[in-house]
C-alpha positions in Angstrom: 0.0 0.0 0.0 1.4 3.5 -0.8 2.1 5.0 2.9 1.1 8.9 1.2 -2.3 7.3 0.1 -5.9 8.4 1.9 -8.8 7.3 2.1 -10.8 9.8 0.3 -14.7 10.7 -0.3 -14.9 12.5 -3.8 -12.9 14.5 -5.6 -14.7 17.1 -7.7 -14.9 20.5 -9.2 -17.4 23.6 -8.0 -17.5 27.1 -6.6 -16.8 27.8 -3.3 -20.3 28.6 -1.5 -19.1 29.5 2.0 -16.2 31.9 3.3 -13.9 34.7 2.0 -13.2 33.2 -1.2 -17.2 32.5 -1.8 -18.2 32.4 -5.9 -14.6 31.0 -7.1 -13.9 28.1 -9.0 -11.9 25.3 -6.7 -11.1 21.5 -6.9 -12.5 19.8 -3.8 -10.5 16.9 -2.2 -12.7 15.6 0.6 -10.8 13.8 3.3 -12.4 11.2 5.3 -12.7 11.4 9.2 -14.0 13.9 11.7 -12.5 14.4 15.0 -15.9 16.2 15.5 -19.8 15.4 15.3 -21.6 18.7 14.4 -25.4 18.1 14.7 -25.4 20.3 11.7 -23.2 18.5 9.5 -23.6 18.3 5.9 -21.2 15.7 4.4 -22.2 12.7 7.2 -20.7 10.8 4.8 -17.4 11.9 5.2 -17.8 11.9 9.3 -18.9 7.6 9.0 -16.7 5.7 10.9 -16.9 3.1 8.5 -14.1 3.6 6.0 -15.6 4.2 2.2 -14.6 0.9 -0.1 -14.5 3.8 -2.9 -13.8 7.4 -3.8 -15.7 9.0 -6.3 -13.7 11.6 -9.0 -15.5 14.0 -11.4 -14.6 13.0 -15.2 -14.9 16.1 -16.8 -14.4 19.8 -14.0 -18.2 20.9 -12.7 -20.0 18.0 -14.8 -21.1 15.7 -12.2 -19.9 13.1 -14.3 -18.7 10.9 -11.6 -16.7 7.5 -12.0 -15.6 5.6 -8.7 -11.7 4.2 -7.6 -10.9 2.0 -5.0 -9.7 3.8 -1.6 -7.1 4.7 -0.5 -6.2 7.3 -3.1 -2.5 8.0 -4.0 -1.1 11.4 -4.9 -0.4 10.1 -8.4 -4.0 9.9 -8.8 -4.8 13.4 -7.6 -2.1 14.9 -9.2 -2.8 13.0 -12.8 -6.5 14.1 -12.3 -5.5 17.9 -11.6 -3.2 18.2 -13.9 -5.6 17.0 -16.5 -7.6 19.5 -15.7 -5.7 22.3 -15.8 -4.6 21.4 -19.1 -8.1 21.3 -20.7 -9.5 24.0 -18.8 -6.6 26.6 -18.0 -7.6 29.1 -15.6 -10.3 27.9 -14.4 -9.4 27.4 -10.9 -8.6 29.7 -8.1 -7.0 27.0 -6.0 -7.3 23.6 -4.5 -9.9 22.9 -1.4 -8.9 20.4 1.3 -12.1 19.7 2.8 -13.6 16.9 4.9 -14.5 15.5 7.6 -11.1 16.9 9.1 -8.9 16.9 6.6 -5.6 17.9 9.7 -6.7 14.3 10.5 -4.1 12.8 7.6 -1.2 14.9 8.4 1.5 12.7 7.3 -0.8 12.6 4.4 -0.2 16.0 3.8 3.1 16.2 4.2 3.7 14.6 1.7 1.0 15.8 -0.8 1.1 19.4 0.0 4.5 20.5 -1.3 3.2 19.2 -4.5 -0.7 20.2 -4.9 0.6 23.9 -4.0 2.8 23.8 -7.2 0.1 23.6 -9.3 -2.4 26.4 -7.6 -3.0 27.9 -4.5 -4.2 25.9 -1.3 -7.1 26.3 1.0 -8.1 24.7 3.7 -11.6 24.2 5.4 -10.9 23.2 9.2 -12.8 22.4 12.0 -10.3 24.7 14.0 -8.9 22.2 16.5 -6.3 20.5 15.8 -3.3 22.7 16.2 -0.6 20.5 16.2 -1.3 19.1 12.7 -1.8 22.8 11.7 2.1 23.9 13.0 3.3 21.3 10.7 1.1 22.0 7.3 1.2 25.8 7.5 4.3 26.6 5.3 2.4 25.0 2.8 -1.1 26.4 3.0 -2.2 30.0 1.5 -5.9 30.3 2.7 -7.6 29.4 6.0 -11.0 28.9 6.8 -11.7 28.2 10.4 -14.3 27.2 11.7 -15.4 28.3 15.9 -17.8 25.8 16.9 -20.6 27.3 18.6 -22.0 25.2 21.8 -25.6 26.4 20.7 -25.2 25.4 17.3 -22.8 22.4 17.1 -23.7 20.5 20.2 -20.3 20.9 21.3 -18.5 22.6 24.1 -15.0 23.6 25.8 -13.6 24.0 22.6 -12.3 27.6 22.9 -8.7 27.3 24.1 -8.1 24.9 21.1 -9.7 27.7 18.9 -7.7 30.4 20.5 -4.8 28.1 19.8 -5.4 27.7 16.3 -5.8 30.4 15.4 -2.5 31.9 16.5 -1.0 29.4 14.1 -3.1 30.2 11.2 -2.7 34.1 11.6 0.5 33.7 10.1 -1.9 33.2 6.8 -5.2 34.3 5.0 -7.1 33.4 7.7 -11.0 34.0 8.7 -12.8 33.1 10.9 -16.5 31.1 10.3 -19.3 30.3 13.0 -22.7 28.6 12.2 -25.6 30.7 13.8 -29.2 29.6 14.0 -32.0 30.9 16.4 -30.6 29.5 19.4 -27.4 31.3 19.1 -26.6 33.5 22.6 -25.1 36.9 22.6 -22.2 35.3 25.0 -21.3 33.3 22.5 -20.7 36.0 19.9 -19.3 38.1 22.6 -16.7 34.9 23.5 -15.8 34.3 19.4 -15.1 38.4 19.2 -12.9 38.5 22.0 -10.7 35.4 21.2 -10.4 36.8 17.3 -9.3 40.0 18.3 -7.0 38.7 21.1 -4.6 37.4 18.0 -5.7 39.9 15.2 -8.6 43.0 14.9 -8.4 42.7 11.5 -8.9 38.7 11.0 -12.3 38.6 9.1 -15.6 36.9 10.7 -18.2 35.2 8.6 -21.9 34.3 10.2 -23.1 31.4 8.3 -27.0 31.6 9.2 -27.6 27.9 9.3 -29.4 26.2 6.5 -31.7 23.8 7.1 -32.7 20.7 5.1 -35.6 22.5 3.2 -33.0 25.0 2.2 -34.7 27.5 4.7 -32.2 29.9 6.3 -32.7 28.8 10.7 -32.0 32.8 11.9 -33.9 35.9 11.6 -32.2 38.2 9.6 -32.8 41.0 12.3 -31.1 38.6 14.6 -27.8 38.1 12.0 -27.9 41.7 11.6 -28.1 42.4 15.4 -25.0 39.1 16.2 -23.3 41.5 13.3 -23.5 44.6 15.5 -21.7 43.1 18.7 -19.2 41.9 16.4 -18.4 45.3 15.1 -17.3 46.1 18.9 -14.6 44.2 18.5 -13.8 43.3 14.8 -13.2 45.5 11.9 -15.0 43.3 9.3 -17.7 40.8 9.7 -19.9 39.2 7.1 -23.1 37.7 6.7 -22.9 35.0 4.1 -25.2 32.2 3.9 -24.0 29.0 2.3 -24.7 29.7 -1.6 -24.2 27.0 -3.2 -26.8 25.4 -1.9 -29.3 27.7 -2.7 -27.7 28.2 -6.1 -27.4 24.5 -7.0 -24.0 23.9 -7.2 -22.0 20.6 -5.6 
C-alpha cells in the first residue's frame, strides 16, 4: 500500500459557496474522518466511521460526471486528475480545497502531498479549528484558511475555545478568517466569547456568520437577529460578514 495514500470521499470540481473566497472556482479533495460530530453536518458521509470501499472523481471539472476508484487514493492519482484539468480548462481554478470531515486528521498525508498540490495552484483549507498541532506542521504549505469556531448552541459541542484560540494563533500567520454557524438558538455570549478570542490574536482577521441552512433549504435565523449578532461583532472586529452557504441555494456541488 502507498504509505502517502488516503482514504478519500470524492474529488470534484465547484465554486466555493461558504467563506472569504465565496463564488470561485476550486477543486475539492474531501478527506475522510471527523474528530468532530456537528449536529449540523452536511457531508455525514465523510464523518462515517466506516471507511468508504470507494472514492468518487469528477470526469470532466463541474460535470457531475462521476466514476468511482478504490480507496485509499494515492497522490499520483490526484495529481494526474489535476493536472488533466488544468490542461483542458486553463484558468479555471482559483486553487485547491482540502475539505472533509477533518482533513488535519491525515497529516502525514499531507506532508507529503502538499508541497506538490501547492505547485500547481494555491491551497485552502476548510478546518474544523482544532487541531493545532497538525496545523504547525502544514502551515508553510497552506495559503488560505478557513476556520471554523464551533458554537455550543449550534454544534452541540463545548469547551472547545482554548483549542480555537490556539489555532488560530497558528493560522494568523496566513489568510485566515474566521467562520461560525448561527441559527436561532445562538446566545449573545457566544458571539461576545468568538469576538474576544479573534481579536485577542488579530482586529483585522475577518468573521463570517453562516445563518444555518436547514434541510428545506430554509435559512434557521432571523435576519434582524444576524444583523443584530453583526452589530456586537463590530465592537470588537473591523469586518464581519453575513454570508449564507450559496451553493446550496444556487445548485451547485
Amino acid at each position: 500500500m502507498n504509505e502517502h495514500a488516503a482514504t478519500m470521499v470524492e474529488i470534484f470540481s465547484s465554486i466555493q459557496g461558504e467563506g472569504l473566497l465565496v463564488g470561485l472556482r476550486q477543486i475539492f479533495l474531501r478527506f475522510h474522518g471527523c474528530n468532530l460530530a456537528c449536529s449540523y453536518c452536511d457531508t455525514p458521509a465523510a464523518i462515517n466511521n466506516e471507511l468508504p470501499e470507494y472514492c468518487a472523481i469528477e470526469k470532466t471539472p463541474g460535470r457531475a460526471d462521476f466514476f468511482t476508484i478504490s480507496n485509499p487514493v494515492p497522490l499520483e492519482r490526484i495529481l494526474a486528475t489535476i493536472e488533466n484539468w488544468q490542461k483542458g480548462w486553463p484558468g479555471t481554478h482559483h486553487s485547491i480545497s482540502l475539505t472533509g470531515g477533518e482533513p488535519l486528521l491525515h497529516l502525514e498525508t499531507l506532508k507529503h502531498w502538499l508541497p506538490h498540490l501547492r505547485q500547481i495552484v494555491p491551497v485552502y483549507l476548510e478546518t474544523n479549528g482544532t487541531l493545532y498541532e497538525p496545523l504547525r506542521e502544514t502551515i508553510n504549505h497552506i495559503d488560505f484558511v478557513g476556520m471554523d469556531f464551533k458554537l455550543p448552541s449550534s454544534t452541540g459541542h463545548s469547551g472547545l475555545w482554548e483549542q480555537h484560540r490556539i489555532f488560530l494563533t497558528v493560522a494568523a500567520v496566513k489568510n485566515v478568517f474566521v467562520k461560525i454557524v448561527v441559527d436561532d438558538e445562538t446566545q449573545d455570549w457566544e458571539i461576545i466569547k468568538t469576538c474576544e478570542i479573534i481579536s485577542s490574536v488579530g482586529k483585522n482577521i475577518p468573521l463570517i456568520l453562516q445563518p444555518k441552512t436547514t434541510v428545506n433549504e430554509k435559512i434557521g435565523i432571523n435576519p434582524i437577529r444576524a444583523m443584530e449578532f453583526q452589530e456586537i461583532a463590530g465592537n470588537f472586529l473591523i469586518e464581519t460578514r453575513i454570508i449564507p452557504q450559496t451553493h446550496v441555494f444556487a445548485g451547485y456541488l
